[in-house]
N, C-alpha and C positions, 0 to 999 in steps of 0.2 A: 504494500500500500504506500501510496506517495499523494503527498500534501499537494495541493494542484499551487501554482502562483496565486490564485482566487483567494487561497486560505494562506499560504504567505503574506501578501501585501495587504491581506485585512488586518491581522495580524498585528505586523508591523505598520500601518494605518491607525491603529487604536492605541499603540504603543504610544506612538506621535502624539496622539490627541492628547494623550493621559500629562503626558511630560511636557508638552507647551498651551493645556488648554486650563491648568490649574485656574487661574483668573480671568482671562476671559476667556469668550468664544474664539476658536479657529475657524478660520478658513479654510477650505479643500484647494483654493491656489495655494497657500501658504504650504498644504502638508505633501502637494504633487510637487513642488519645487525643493523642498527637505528630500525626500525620498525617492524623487525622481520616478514617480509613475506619473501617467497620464492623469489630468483631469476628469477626463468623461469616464477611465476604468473606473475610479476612485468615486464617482458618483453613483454608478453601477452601486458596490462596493456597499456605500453607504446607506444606499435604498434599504437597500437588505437588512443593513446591522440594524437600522432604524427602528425597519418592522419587525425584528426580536429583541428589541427596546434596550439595544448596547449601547447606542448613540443615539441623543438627541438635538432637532437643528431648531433654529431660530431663523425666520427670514428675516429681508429688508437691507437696511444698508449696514446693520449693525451686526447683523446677522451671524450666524456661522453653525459648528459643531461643539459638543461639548460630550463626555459620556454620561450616558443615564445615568449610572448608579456609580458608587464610588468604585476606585481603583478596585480594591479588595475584595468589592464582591464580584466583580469578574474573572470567568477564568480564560486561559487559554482556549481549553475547549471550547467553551459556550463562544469564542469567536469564530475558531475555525467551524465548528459544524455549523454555524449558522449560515456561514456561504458554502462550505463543501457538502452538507448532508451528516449523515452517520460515519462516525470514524471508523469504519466493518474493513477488515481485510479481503473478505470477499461480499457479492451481492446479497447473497441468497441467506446471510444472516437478515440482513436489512426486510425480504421481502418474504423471507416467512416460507419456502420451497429450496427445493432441491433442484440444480439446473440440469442434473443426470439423469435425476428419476424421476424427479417432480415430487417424491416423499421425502418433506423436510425432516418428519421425525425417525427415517431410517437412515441418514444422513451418518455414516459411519465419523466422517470427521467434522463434523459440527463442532465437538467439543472444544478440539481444537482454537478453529475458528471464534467461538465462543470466549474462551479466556482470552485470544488475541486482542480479539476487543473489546474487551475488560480491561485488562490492562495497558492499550493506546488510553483508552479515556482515563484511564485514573491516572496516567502520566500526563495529559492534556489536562485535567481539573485538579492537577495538585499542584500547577501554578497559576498564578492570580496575576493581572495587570501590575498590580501595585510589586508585587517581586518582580517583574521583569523593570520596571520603574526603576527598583532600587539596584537591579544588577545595569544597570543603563548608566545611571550614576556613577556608582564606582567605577567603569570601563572610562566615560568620561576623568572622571578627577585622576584615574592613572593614566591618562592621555596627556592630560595639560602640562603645560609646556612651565615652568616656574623660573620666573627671571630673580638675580639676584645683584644686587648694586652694590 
């Protein structure tokens, strides 16, 4: 299973918001010129987080994005699956059938599949906005450059 760009740069799209949208609203030019995706992907993008109530927007001239709920209670997960779907390593957990037989509950390796993704999402919901926040930080302040006179 692989993360599509979809659930990457939302992602990292909400990461953005979290880290420069503390006080005010942001903009989507603002966050497509940081992170260098398009505009229009990033409004896509947005619709969506919206309507699973990650991000909230404000029109007008003042306007912008902000996220719903605080850092903390978001997780990784609840970002990626809201654009990618179910974190399933294959289909046929998702839809409930077997694509060989068509009997999902004779499905000798379901089990399998089943703990897979278990444990994709409890790796995906055991980090929070607000920890990638702070690992963001620290990478920055060990970046910076410190002048000395």
């Amino acid at each position: 299973m692989k993360i599509s760009t979809k659930g990457r740069y939302a992602l990292e799209a909400v990461l953005d918001l979290a880290v420069y949208s503390e006080v005010e609203l942001e903009s989507l030019n603002n966050i497509s010129e940081r992170l260098q995706i398009s505009k229009n992907y990033l409004e896509q993008l947005f619709s969506v987080l919206r309507k699973k109530e990650i991000v909230a927007s404000v029109r007008g001239a003042q306007g912008g994005y902000k996220l719903a709920r605080s850092s903390k209670q978001i997780t990784a997960g609840e970002v990626i699956r809201a654009v990618e779907g179910p974190l399933s390593p294959v289909s046929c957990i998702d839809e409930g059938k077997c694509n060989n037989t068509g009997e999902y509950k004779e499905c000798v390796t379901r089990l399998l599949w089943q703990k897979m993704m278990d444990e994709i999402n409890r790796a995906a919901d055991g980090v929070t906005i607000n920890d990638l926040v702070q690992s963001y930080g620290k990478m920055k302040k060990k970046d910076a450059i410190e002048y000395f006179i």
